[in-house]
C-alpha positions in Angstrom: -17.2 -12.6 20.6 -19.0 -10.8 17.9 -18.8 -6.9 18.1 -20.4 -4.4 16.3 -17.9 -3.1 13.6 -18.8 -7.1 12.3 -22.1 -5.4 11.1 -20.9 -2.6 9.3 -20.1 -2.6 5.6 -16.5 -2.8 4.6 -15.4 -0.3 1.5 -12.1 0.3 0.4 -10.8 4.0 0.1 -7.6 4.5 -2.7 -5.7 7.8 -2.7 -5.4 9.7 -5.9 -2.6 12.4 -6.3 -4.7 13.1 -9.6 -8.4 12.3 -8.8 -9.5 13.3 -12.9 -6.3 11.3 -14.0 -7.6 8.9 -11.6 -10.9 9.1 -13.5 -10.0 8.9 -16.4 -8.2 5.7 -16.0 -11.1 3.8 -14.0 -13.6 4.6 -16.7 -10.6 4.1 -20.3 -8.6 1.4 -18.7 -11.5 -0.5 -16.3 -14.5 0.1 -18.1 -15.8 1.5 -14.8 -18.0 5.0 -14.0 -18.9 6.7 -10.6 -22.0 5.8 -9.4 -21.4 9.3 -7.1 -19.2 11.8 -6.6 -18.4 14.7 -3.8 -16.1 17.1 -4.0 -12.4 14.8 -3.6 -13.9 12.0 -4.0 -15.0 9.1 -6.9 -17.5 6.6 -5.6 -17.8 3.0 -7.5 -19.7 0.4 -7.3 -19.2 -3.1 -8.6 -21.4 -6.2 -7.5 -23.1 -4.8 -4.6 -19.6 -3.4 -2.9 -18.5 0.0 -2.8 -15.0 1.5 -3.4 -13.6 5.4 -3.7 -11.0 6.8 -5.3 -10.1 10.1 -3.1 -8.2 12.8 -3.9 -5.1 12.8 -1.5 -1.4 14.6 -1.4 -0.2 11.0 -0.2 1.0 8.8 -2.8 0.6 5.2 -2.5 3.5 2.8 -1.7 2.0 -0.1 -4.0 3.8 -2.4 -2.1 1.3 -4.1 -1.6 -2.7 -5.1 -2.8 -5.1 -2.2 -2.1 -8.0 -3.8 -3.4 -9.2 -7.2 -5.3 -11.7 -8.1 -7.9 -12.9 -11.5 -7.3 -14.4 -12.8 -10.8 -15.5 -16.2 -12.4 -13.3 -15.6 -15.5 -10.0 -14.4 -15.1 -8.5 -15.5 -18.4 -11.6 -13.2 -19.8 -11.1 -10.2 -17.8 -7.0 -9.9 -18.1 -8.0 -10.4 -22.1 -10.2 -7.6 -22.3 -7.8 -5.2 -19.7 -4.5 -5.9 -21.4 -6.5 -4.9 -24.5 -7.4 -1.6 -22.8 -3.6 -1.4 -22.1 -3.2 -2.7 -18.8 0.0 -4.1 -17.6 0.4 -7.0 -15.2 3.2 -7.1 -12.5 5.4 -9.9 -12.8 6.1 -11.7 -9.4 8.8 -14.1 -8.5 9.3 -14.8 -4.5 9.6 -18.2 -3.1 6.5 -20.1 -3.1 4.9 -17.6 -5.4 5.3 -16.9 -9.4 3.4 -15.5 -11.9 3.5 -17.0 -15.6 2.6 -14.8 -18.4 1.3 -12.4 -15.2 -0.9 -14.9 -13.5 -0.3 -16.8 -10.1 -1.6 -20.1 -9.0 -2.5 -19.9 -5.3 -2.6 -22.9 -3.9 -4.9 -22.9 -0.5 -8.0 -21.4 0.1 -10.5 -20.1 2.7 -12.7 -23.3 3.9 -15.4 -21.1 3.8 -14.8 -20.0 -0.1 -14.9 -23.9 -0.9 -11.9 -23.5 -3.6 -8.6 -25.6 -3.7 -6.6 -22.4 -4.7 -6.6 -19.3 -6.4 -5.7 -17.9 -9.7 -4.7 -14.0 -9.8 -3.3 -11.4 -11.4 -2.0 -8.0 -10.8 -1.6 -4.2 -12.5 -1.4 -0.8 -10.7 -4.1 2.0 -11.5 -2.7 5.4 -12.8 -2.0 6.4 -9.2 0.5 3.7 -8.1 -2.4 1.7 -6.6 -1.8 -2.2 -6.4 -5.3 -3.6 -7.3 -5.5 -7.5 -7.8 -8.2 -9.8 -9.6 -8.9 -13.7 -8.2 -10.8 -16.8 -9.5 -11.6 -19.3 -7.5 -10.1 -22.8 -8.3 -12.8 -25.2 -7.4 -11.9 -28.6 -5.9 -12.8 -31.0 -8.7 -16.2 -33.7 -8.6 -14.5 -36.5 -10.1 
Protein backbone atom coordinates (compact mmCIF):
# COMPACT_ATOMS: atom_id res chain seq x y z
CA UNK A 1 0.00 0.00 0.00
CA UNK A 2 1.49 3.17 -1.11
CA UNK A 3 -0.29 6.40 0.18
CA UNK A 4 0.04 9.77 -0.51
CA UNK A 5 2.22 11.31 2.43
CA UNK A 6 4.94 8.71 0.36
CA UNK A 7 4.95 11.67 -2.16
CA UNK A 8 5.60 14.49 -0.17
CA UNK A 9 8.94 15.83 0.76
CA UNK A 10 10.33 15.08 4.17
CA UNK A 11 12.17 18.27 6.13
CA UNK A 12 13.14 18.30 9.45
CA UNK A 13 11.99 21.24 11.82
CA UNK A 14 14.59 21.94 15.09
CA UNK A 15 13.37 24.25 17.97
CA UNK A 16 15.50 27.16 18.94
CA UNK A 17 14.97 28.90 22.41
CA UNK A 18 17.43 31.43 20.73
CA UNK A 19 16.71 31.55 16.91
CA UNK A 20 19.91 34.47 16.36
CA UNK A 21 22.04 32.28 18.83
CA UNK A 22 20.79 29.60 16.77
CA UNK A 23 22.06 31.53 13.77
CA UNK A 24 24.86 32.32 14.70
CA UNK A 25 26.02 28.89 15.43
CA UNK A 26 24.71 27.30 12.04
CA UNK A 27 26.58 29.84 10.02
CA UNK A 28 30.32 30.05 12.83
CA UNK A 29 30.20 26.58 13.87
CA UNK A 30 28.62 24.71 10.51
CA UNK A 31 29.64 26.83 7.89
CA UNK A 32 25.98 26.95 6.90
CA UNK A 33 23.57 30.28 5.79
CA UNK A 34 19.68 30.52 5.38
CA UNK A 35 18.70 30.05 2.06
CA UNK A 36 15.19 31.91 3.57
CA UNK A 37 13.90 33.22 6.45
CA UNK A 38 10.23 34.20 7.92
CA UNK A 39 9.61 35.75 10.83
CA UNK A 40 10.58 32.52 13.72
CA UNK A 41 11.98 30.71 11.45
CA UNK A 42 15.72 29.80 9.66
CA UNK A 43 15.37 27.83 6.46
CA UNK A 44 18.57 25.67 5.18
CA UNK A 45 19.36 23.94 2.55
CA UNK A 46 22.07 21.30 2.05
CA UNK A 47 22.13 18.82 -1.02
CA UNK A 48 18.80 19.29 -2.38
CA UNK A 49 16.97 18.78 1.32
CA UNK A 50 15.55 21.31 3.37
CA UNK A 51 15.80 21.78 7.17
CA UNK A 52 14.57 24.87 9.77
CA UNK A 53 15.65 26.05 12.68
CA UNK A 54 12.36 27.67 14.48
CA UNK A 55 12.07 29.75 17.15
CA UNK A 56 10.22 27.82 19.91
CA UNK A 57 9.75 28.22 23.98
CA UNK A 58 10.32 24.35 24.09
CA UNK A 59 13.70 23.20 24.62
CA UNK A 60 14.94 20.16 23.17
CA UNK A 61 15.51 16.93 25.15
CA UNK A 62 18.66 15.87 22.93
CA UNK A 63 18.05 12.54 23.95
CA UNK A 64 18.13 11.54 21.00
CA UNK A 65 19.28 12.37 16.98
CA UNK A 66 17.15 15.25 15.51
CA UNK A 67 18.72 15.32 12.28
CA UNK A 68 21.78 13.61 10.22
CA UNK A 69 24.31 14.61 7.68
CA UNK A 70 25.09 11.81 5.45
CA UNK A 71 28.58 12.63 3.82
CA UNK A 72 31.34 10.77 1.82
CA UNK A 73 34.10 11.92 4.17
CA UNK A 74 33.53 11.91 7.69
CA UNK A 75 37.13 11.95 8.93
CA UNK A 76 37.16 15.37 6.66
CA UNK A 77 34.06 16.94 8.02
CA UNK A 78 34.62 16.12 12.01
CA UNK A 79 38.35 17.74 11.10
CA UNK A 80 37.11 20.86 9.87
CA UNK A 81 33.97 21.08 12.69
CA UNK A 82 36.18 20.29 15.68
CA UNK A 83 38.33 23.03 14.19
CA UNK A 84 35.28 25.45 14.28
CA UNK A 85 34.97 24.19 17.96
CA UNK A 86 32.62 21.52 17.86
CA UNK A 87 32.37 18.88 20.39
CA UNK A 88 31.52 15.26 19.86
CA UNK A 89 29.40 13.21 22.33
CA UNK A 90 31.12 10.31 23.59
CA UNK A 91 28.84 7.11 23.64
CA UNK A 92 29.36 3.89 25.44
CA UNK A 93 26.08 1.46 25.55
CA UNK A 94 26.26 -2.23 24.79
CA UNK A 95 26.83 -2.92 21.24
CA UNK A 96 27.67 0.69 20.59
CA UNK A 97 30.96 2.91 21.30
CA UNK A 98 32.43 5.71 20.05
CA UNK A 99 36.45 6.03 19.83
CA UNK A 100 37.89 9.41 19.69
CA UNK A 101 33.88 10.42 19.11
CA UNK A 102 33.22 8.18 16.12
CA UNK A 103 31.03 4.87 15.99
CA UNK A 104 31.30 1.96 13.73
CA UNK A 105 27.83 0.85 12.78
CA UNK A 106 27.79 -2.41 11.75
CA UNK A 107 24.54 -3.14 9.42
CA UNK A 108 23.00 -1.24 6.90
CA UNK A 109 19.93 -0.56 4.77
CA UNK A 110 19.97 -3.17 1.72
CA UNK A 111 18.85 -0.52 -0.18
CA UNK A 112 21.95 1.94 0.81
CA UNK A 113 24.33 -1.01 -0.42
CA UNK A 114 26.90 -0.38 2.69
CA UNK A 115 28.25 -3.06 5.25
CA UNK A 116 27.91 -0.41 8.11
CA UNK A 117 28.13 2.94 9.08
CA UNK A 118 30.63 5.28 10.57
CA UNK A 119 29.16 8.35 12.67
CA UNK A 120 29.65 10.89 14.82
CA UNK A 121 27.69 13.19 17.06
CA UNK A 122 27.69 17.01 18.68
CA UNK A 123 24.67 19.10 19.77
CA UNK A 124 23.96 22.65 18.05
CA UNK A 125 23.76 25.67 20.51
CA UNK A 126 20.15 24.83 21.31
CA UNK A 127 20.60 21.30 22.82
CA UNK A 128 19.83 19.73 19.42
CA UNK A 129 21.32 16.22 18.80
CA UNK A 130 22.42 16.40 15.09
CA UNK A 131 24.50 13.32 13.81
CA UNK A 132 26.82 12.91 10.56
CA UNK A 133 27.15 9.20 8.64
CA UNK A 134 29.48 7.66 6.01
CA UNK A 135 28.63 4.84 4.41
CA UNK A 136 31.01 1.72 4.82
CA UNK A 137 30.96 0.09 1.49
CA UNK A 138 31.13 -3.72 1.24
CA UNK A 139 34.59 -4.33 -0.15
CA UNK A 140 35.29 -5.67 -4.28
CA UNK A 141 38.04 -7.91 -3.37
Amino acid sequence: MSGLLGLGVVATRLPAQDLERARRFYSEKLGLEPFDERPGGLLYRCGGTDFVVFQSTGASPGTFTQMGFQVDDLDAVISELRANGIVFEDVDFPGFHTRDGIAEIEGNYPSKGARGERGAWFRDSEGNLLGIGELVRASTV
